[in-house]
C-alpha positions in Angstrom: -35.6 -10.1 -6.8 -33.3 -7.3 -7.2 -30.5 -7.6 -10.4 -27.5 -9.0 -9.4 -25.3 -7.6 -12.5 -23.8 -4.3 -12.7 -23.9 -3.1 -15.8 -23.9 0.9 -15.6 -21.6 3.0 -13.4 -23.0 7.0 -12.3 -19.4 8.6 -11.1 -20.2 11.7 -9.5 -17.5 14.1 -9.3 -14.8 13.8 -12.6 -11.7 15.8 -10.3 -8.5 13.3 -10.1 -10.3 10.9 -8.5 -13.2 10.7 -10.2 -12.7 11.0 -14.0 -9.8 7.8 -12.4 -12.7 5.8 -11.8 -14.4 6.8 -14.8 -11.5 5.6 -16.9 -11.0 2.4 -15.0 -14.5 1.5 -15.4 -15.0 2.0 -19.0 -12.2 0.2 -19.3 -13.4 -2.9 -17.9 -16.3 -3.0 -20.2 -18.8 -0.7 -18.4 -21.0 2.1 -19.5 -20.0 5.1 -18.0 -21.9 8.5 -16.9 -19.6 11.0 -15.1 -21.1 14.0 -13.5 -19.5 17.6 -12.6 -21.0 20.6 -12.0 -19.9 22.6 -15.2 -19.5 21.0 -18.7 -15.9 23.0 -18.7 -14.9 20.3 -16.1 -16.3 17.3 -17.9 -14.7 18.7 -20.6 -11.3 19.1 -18.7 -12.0 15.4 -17.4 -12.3 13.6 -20.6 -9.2 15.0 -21.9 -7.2 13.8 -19.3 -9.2 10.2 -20.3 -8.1 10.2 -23.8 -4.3 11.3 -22.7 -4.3 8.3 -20.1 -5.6 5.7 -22.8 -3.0 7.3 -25.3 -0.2 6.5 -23.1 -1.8 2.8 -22.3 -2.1 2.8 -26.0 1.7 4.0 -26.5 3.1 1.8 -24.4 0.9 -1.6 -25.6 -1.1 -2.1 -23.2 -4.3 -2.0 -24.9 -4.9 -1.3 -28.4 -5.1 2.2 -30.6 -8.5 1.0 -31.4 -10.0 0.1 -27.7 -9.1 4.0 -27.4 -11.9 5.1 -29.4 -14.3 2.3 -27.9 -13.2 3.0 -24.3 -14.1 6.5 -24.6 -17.4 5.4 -26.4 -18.9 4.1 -23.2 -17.6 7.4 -20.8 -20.9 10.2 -21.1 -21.3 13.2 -19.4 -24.0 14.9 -17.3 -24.8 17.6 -14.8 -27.3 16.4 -13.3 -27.1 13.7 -10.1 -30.6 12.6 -10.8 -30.1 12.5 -14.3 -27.0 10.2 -14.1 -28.1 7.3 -11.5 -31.4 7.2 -12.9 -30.3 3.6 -14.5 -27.3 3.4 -12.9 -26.2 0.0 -10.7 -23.9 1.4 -9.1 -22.9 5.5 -7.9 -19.4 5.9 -7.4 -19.2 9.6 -5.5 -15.7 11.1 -5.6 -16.5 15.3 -4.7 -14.5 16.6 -2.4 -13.8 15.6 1.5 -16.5 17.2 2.9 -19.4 15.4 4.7 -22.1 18.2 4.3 -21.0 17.9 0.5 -21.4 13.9 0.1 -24.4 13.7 1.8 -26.0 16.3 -0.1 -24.7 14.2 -3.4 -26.1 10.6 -1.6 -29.4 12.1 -0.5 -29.9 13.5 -4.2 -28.9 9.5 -5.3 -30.7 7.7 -3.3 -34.4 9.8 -4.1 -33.4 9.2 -8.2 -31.7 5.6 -8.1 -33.4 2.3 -8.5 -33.8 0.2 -5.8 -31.0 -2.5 -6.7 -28.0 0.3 -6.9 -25.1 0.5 -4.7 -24.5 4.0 -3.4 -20.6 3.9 -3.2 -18.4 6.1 -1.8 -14.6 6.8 -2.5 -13.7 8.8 0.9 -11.1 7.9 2.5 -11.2 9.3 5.6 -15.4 10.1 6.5 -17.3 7.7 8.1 -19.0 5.5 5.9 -22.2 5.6 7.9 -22.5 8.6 8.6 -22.9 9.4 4.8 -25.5 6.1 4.7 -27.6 8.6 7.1 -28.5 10.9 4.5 -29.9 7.7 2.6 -33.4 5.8 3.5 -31.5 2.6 2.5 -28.1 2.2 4.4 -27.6 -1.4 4.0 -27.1 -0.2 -0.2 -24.2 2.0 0.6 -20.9 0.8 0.6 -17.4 2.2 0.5 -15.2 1.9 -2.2 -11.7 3.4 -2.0 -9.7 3.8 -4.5 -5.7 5.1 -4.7 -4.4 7.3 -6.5 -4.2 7.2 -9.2 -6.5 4.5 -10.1 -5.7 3.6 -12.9 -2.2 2.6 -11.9 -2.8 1.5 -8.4 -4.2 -2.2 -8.0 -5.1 -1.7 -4.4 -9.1 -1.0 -3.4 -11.0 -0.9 0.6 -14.2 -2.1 0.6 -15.4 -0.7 3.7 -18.8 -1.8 5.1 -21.0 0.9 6.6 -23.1 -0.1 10.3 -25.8 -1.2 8.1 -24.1 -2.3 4.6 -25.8 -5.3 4.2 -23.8 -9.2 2.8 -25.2 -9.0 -0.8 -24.1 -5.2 -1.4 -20.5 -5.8 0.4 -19.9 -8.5 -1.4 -21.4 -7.1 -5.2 -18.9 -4.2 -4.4 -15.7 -6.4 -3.6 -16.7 -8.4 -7.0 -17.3 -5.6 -8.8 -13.8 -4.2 -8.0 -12.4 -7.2 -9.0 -13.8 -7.0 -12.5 -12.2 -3.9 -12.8 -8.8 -5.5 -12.4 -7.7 -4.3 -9.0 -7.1 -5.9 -5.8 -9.6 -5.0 -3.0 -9.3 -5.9 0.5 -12.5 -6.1 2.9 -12.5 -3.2 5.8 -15.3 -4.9 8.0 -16.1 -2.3 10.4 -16.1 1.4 9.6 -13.3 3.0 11.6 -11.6 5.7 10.7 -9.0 6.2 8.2 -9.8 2.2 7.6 -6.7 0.2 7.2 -3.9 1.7 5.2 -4.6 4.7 6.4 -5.0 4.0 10.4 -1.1 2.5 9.9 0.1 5.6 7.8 -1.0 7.8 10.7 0.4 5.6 13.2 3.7 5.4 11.4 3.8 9.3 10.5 2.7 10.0 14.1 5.7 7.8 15.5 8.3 9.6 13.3 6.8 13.2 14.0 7.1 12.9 17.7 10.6 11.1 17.7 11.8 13.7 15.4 9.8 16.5 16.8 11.7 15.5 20.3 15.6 15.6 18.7 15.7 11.1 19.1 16.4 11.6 15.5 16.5 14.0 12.3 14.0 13.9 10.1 16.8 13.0 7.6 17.9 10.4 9.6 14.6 8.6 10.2 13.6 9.0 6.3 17.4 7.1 5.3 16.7 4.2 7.5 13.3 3.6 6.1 14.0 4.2 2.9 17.2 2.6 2.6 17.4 -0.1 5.0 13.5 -0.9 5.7 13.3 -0.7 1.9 10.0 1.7 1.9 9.5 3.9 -1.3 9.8 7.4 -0.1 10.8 8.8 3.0 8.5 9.3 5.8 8.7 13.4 5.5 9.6 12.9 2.1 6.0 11.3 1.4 4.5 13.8 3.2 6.7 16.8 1.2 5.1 14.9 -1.9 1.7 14.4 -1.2 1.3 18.0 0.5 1.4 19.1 4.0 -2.1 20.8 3.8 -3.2 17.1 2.7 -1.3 15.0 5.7 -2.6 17.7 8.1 -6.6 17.7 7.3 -6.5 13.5 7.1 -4.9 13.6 10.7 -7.2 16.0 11.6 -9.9 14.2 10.3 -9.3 11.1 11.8 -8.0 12.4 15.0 -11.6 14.1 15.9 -13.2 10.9 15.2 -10.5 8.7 17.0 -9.0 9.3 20.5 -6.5 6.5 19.8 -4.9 8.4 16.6 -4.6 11.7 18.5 -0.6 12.3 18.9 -0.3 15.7 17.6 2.3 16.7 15.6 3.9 20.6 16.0 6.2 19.8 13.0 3.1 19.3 10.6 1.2 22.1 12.3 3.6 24.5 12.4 4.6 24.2 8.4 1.1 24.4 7.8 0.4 27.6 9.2 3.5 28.7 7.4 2.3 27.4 4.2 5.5 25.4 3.6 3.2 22.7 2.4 5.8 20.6 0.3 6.9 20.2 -3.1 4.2 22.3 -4.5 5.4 25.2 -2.3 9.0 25.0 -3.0 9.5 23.9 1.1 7.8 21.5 3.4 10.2 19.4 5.4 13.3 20.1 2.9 13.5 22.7 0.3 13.0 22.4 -3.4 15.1 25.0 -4.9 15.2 23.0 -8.3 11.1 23.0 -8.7 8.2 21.0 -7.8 9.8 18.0 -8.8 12.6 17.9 -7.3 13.7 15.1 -5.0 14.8 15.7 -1.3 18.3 14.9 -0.9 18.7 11.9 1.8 21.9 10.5 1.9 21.8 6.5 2.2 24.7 6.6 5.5 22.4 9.1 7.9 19.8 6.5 8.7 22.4 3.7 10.2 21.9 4.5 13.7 18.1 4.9 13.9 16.2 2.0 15.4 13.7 1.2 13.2 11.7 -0.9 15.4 11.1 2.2 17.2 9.8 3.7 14.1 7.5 0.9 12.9 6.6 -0.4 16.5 3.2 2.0 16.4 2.5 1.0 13.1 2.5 -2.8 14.1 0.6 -1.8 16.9 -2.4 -0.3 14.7 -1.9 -3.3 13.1 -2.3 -6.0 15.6 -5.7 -3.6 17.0 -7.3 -3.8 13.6 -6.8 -7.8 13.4 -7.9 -7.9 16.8 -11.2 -6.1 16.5 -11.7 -8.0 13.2 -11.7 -5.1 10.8 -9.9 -6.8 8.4 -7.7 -9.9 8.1 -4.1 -10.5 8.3 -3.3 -10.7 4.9 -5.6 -8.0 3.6 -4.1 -5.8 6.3 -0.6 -6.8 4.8 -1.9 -6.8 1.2 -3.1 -3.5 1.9 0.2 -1.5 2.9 2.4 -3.4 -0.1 -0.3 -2.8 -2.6 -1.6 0.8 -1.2 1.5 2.4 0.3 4.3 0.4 -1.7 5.8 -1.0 1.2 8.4 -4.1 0.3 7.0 -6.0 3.2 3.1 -6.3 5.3 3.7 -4.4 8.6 3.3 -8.3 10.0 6.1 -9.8 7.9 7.9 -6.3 9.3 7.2 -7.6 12.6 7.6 -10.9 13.3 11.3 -10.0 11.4 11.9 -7.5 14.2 10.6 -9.3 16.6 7.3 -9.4 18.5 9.2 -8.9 21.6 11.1 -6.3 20.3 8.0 -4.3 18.8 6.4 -4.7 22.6 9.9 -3.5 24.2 9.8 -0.3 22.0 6.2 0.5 22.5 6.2 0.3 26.6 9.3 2.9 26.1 7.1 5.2 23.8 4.0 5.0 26.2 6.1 5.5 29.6 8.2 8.4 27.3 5.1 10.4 25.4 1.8 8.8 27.3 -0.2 8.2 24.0 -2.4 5.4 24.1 -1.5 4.8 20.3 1.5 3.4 22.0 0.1 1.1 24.5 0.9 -2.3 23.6 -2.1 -3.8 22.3 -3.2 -6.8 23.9 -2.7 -9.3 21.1 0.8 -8.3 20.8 1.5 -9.3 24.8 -0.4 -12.5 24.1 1.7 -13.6 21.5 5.0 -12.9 23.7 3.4 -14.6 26.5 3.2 -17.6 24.5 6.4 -17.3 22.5 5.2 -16.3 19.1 8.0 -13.8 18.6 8.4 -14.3 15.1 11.1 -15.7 12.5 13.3 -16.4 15.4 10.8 -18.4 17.4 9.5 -20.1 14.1 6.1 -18.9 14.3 4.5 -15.0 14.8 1.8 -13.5 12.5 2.7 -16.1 10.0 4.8 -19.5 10.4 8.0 -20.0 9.8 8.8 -23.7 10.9 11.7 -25.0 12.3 15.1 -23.0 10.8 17.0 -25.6 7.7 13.2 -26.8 6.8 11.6 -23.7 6.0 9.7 -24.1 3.1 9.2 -22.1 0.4 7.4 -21.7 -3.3 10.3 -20.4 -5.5 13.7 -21.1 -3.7 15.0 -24.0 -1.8 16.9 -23.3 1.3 19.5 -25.6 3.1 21.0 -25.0 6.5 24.7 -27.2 6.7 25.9 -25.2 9.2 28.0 -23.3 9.0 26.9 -23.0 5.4 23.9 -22.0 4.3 22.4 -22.6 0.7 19.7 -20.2 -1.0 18.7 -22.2 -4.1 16.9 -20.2 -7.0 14.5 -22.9 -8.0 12.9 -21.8 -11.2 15.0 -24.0 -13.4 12.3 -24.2 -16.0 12.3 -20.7 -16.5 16.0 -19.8 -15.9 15.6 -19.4 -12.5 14.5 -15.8 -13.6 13.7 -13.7 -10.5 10.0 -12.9 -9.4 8.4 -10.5 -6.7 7.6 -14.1 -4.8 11.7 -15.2 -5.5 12.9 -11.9 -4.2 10.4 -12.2 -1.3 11.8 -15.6 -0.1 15.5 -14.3 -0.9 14.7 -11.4 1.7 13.0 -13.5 4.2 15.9 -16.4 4.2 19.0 -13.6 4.3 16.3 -12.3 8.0 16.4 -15.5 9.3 20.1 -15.7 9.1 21.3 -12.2 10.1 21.7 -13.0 13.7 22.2 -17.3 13.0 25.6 -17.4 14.8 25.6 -21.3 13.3 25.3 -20.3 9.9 29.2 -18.7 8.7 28.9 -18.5 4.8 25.7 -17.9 2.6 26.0 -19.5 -0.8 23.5 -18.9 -4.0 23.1 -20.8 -6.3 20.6 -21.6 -9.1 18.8 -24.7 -9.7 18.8 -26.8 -12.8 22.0 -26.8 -15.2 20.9 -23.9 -17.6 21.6 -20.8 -15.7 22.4 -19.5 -12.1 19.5 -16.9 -13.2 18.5 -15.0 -16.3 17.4 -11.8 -14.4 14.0 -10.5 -14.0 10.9 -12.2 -15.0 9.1 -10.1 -18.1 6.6 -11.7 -18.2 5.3 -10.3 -14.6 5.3 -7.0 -15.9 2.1 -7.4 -18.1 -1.4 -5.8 -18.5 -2.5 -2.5 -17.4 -0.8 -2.2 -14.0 2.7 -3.0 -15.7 4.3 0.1 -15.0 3.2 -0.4 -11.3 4.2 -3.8 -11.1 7.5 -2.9 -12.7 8.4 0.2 -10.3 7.2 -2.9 -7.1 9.5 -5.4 -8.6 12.8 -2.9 -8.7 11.9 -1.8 -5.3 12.2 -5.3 -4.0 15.4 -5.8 -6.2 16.8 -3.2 -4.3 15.7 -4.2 -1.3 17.3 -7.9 -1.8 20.6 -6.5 -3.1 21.1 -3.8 0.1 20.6 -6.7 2.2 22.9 -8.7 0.5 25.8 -5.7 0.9 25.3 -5.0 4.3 25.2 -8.8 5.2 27.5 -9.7 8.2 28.5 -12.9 6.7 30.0 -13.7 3.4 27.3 -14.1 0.7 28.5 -15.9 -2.2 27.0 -16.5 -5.5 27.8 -20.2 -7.0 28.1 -20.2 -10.9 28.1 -23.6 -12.6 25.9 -22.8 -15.4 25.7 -20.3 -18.3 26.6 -17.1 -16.1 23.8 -15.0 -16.8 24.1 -13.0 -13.3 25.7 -10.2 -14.8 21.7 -9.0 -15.4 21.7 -9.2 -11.4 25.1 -6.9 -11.0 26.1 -9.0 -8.1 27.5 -6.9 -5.5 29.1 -10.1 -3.9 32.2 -13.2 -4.9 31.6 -15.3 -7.5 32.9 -18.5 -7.5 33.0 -21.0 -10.5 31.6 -24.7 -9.6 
C-alpha cells in the first residue's frame, strides 16, 4: 500500500518559479528541499524567500516569528538524487526545454520512492512526453503554477496519457493544501486551458490589427476599458516580454495545427529585439524606463467590436468543454483567477451573445481561413436550439426568465419601466463583495438593450445604510493583495458600466448615506 500523505516536497530548479513553489510550500507546513545547479543560486533563491516572507510579515499576513520557522523547513541541495530520495512529491521548475526536464525526470524517477509524484510546472510541453523519460507514467502529473506563486491563487492540474486517478487526484489535494485554487486539465493538450484562450485571444487581436481592422491602441482601450480586462492585449504582451509570447506560440503552434495563426507583428519585433518593457520598445515605447506604462487613452477603443475580439477566445473555449478537457467553471475559474479577467470567457459570451460570437467567427473564417476560427460545433448547437445567452435566458449558464432572476447577494425587480437593483447584505451594511459587484454587472447586461425597462434605481436593503463600501474582510490571508487588486478591478468594471449606461441609473438613499465610499458617478435621490 503506497503512503497516501505528502509530507516532503523535492523542487528542482529555485529560478522565479521554483524558489515560488519552494516558498509556497514551506509555507503550508511542508519540508522543503530546493535544488539548483550552483549553491550561488540557492543562495540567490533563499534570499528572495526571506524578502517575500518579510513583506508577508510587514504587511500582517503571517507573523515575524513564522519567518524564521518558514525558512526552517526550505534546504538546499545540488544534487536531483540527493533531494527526492525521501521526497513525496518532485516539483520540477528548470527551464522550458524538453531535452532539459526529461533529463531532470529520468534522474527522479531512478532515485525516488515508489509512492512520489513526479510533478511538473511547464506550461506549455506536453505532459506525456516528459512521463516518457519515466518507467512509471501514471506517477507523473502536471502542476502549473502562475506567476508569481505566491500571490496567484490559480493552479492546472494537468493529467498526462497515463497519469493514473489516485496521483491526479493527490496532486489537485495537495494544491489545495497549499492554499490556491486548482482547476483539473483532463487531457494533455497544449498550452492547457488558460493558455489555449490567451493564444486564441492574442492571435485574434494580432491578425485584426496586423490587417489595419483596428490599432493596436484601439483594440487594447476597448478591452481594457470597456471589457474590463487588466492590461491591454499588446500591453500584456509589452509586459510579459515579446521573446516570451513568441516561443509559447511557437511552442504550442508546432504541437497544434488549430493554434497556428501566425502573427508578423510579434515576429517581426522579435527579430528586432523590441521585446517590451525590458527593451525600452515592444508594441509602444518606454522612454520613462522598464516600468513605465503604455499610454492608452480610455475614448480610442469605442468603436472596436469586441465580440470580434473575444469571439476566438470563446471558441477555444467551447472546443475545450467539448472535448472534456476541463469543465465549464474551471475553464471560467481559470481565466478570472489566472489571467485576471473580470468575467469567464462563458459569462463573456453568453453576454455578447452566442449568436453574435458564431456571426463574428464565420466572418473571421471566410476573411483569414484559420480553422481557429471555424465555429466549433457546440457553439452552432446551442444557436440551433436557442441557447443564446442572457437574452434568451439560458447559454453556458442560466439565467431564467428576465424580473425573476435570482441572485445570492442582490435582489432585482423588473416594474417596467423601472428596474430595481437591491444591495441585499443588510446585515453587513450592504458592503459590496466580488459576488455583489458580479451580480451588479450581470443585471446592468441584461438591461442594456431591455427597451421595457426606462430608469434603473439602486437601492440598499435594510434601514442602516444604502452601502458601507467594500467588504474588508474579503481582503484577508496570504492572497490579500491579490484579492484586493481583483476586487478594484471589478469596482471599476461596475462603475464604467454604470457611466456609460443608456438609461438613467439612479442610486436611492433612505438610510445613513454612506455611498460617498462608492463616489457615485450617477443622481442621488433622498427617499
Amino acid at each position: 500500500m503506497m503512503s497516501t500523505q505528502i509530507r516532503k516536497v523535492a523542487v528542482i530548479g529555485s529560478g522565479t518559479m521554483g524558489h515560488g513553489i519552494a516558498e509556497v510550500s514551506a509555507l503550508a507546513g511542508y519540508e522543503v528541499v530546493m535544488v539548483d545547479v550552483s549553491q550561488d543560486l540557492l543562495n540567490k533563491a533563499l534570499e528572495r524567500i526571506k524578502w517575500s516572507l518579510d513583506k508577508l510579515a510587514e504587511r500582517g499576513t503571517i507573523s515575524k516569528e513564522k519567518v524564521g520557522e518558514v525558512m526552517g523547513r526550505i534546504k538546499t541541495s545540488l544534487s536531483i538524487a540527493e533531494a527526492v530520495k525521501n521526497a513525496d512529491i518532485m516539483i520540477e521548475a528548470v527551464p522550458e526545454n524538453l531535452d532539459l526536464k526529461k533529463q531532470v525526470f529520468a534522474e527522479a524517477d531512478a532515485n525516488a520512492p515508489p509512492h512520489a509524484i513526479l510533478a511538473t510546472n511547464t506550461s506549455s510541453l506536453p505532459i506525456t512526453e516528459i512521463a516518457s523519460a519515466t518507467k512509471r507514467p501514471e506517477r507523473v502529473v502536471g502542476i502549473h503554477f502562475f506567476n508569481p506563486p505566491v500571490l496567484m491563487p490559480l493552479v492546472e492540474v494537468i493529467r498526462g496519457a497515463q497519469t493514473s486517478d489516485e496521483v491526479a487526484k493527490r496532486a489537485y489535494d495537495f494544491v489545495k493544501s497549499l492554499g490556491k485554487e486548482p482547476i483539473m486539465v483532463n487531457k494533455d493538450v497544449p498550452g492547457f486551458v488558460v493558455n489555449r484562450i490567451l493564444v486564441a485571444l492574442n492571435s485574434a487581436a494580432c491578425l485584426l490589427a496586423a490587417n489595419n481592422v483596428y490599432s493596436i491602441v484601439e483594440i487594447d482601450s476597448a478591452v481594457k476599458y470597456r471589457a474590463g480586462l487588466p492590461m491591454g492585449i499588446f500591453e500584456l504582451q509589452d509586459f510579459t516580454g515579446i521573446d516570451v509570447g513568441y516561443m509559447v506560440g511557437m511552442a504550442v503552434a508546432i504541437r497544434d495545427p488549430l493554434l497556428r495563426v501566425p502573427c508578423p507583428l510579434i515576429e517581426d519585433l522579435y527579430k528586432k529585439g523590441w521585446l517590451g518593457q525590458k527593451s525600452g520598445r515592444g508594441f509602444y515605447e518606454y522612454k520613462g524606463g522598464p516600468y513605465e506604462r503604455a499610454n492608452i487613452p480610455r475614448e480610442a477603443g469605442e468603436k472596436v467590436d469586441l465580440v470580434q475580439i473575444f469571439a476566438p477566445a470563446i471558441n477555444m473555449a467551447a472546443w475545450l468543454l467539448r472535448q472534456g478537457i476541463a469543465s465549464r467553471d474551471d475553464i471560467d475559474k481559470g481565466v478570472k483567477l489566472g489571467l485576471g479577467w473580470p468575467k469567464g470567457v462563458f459569462e463573456y459570451a453568453d453576454e455578447y451573445g452566442i449568436d453574435k460570437v458564431v456571426e463574428a467567427l464565420n466572418q473571421l473564417y471566410s476573411k483569414y481561413g484559420y480553422e481557429l476560427f471555424k465555429p466549433d460545433p457546440l457553439l452552432t448547437q446551442m444557436v440551433q436550439e436557442g441557447r443564446l445567452g442572457q437574452k434568451s435566458g439560458r447559454g453556458f449558464y442560466e439565467y431564467g426568465a428576465v424580473g425573476v432572476t435570482e441572485f445570492k447577494e442582490i435582489i432585482f425587480k423588473k416594474e417596467p419601466p423601472l428596474a430595481w437593483i437591491i444591495l441585499n447584505r443588510p446585515q453587513r451594511l450592504n458592503t459590496l463583495t466580488l459576488t455583489m459587484l458580479d451580480e451588479i454587472s450581470k443585471v446592468l447586461d441584461m438591461l442594456w438593450d431591455d427597451r421595457e425597462v426606462r430608469v434603473v434605481i439602486i437601492r440598499g436593503a435594510g434601514d442602516r445604510a444604502f452601502s458601507a463600501g467594500a467588504d474588508v474582510t474579503s481582503f484577508q490571508g496570504p492572497l490579500h493583495t491579490y484579492y484586493f487588486f481583483i476586487y478594484n478591478r471589478k469596482f471599476q468594471e461596475a462603475v464604467n458600466k454604470i457611466e456609460r449606461f443608456p438609461k438613467p441609473v439612479i442610486a436611492a438613499i433612505d438610510a445613513t448615506p454612506l455611498a460617498v465610499a462608492w463616489r457615485l458617478p450617477w443622481p442621488v435621490t433622498s427617499g
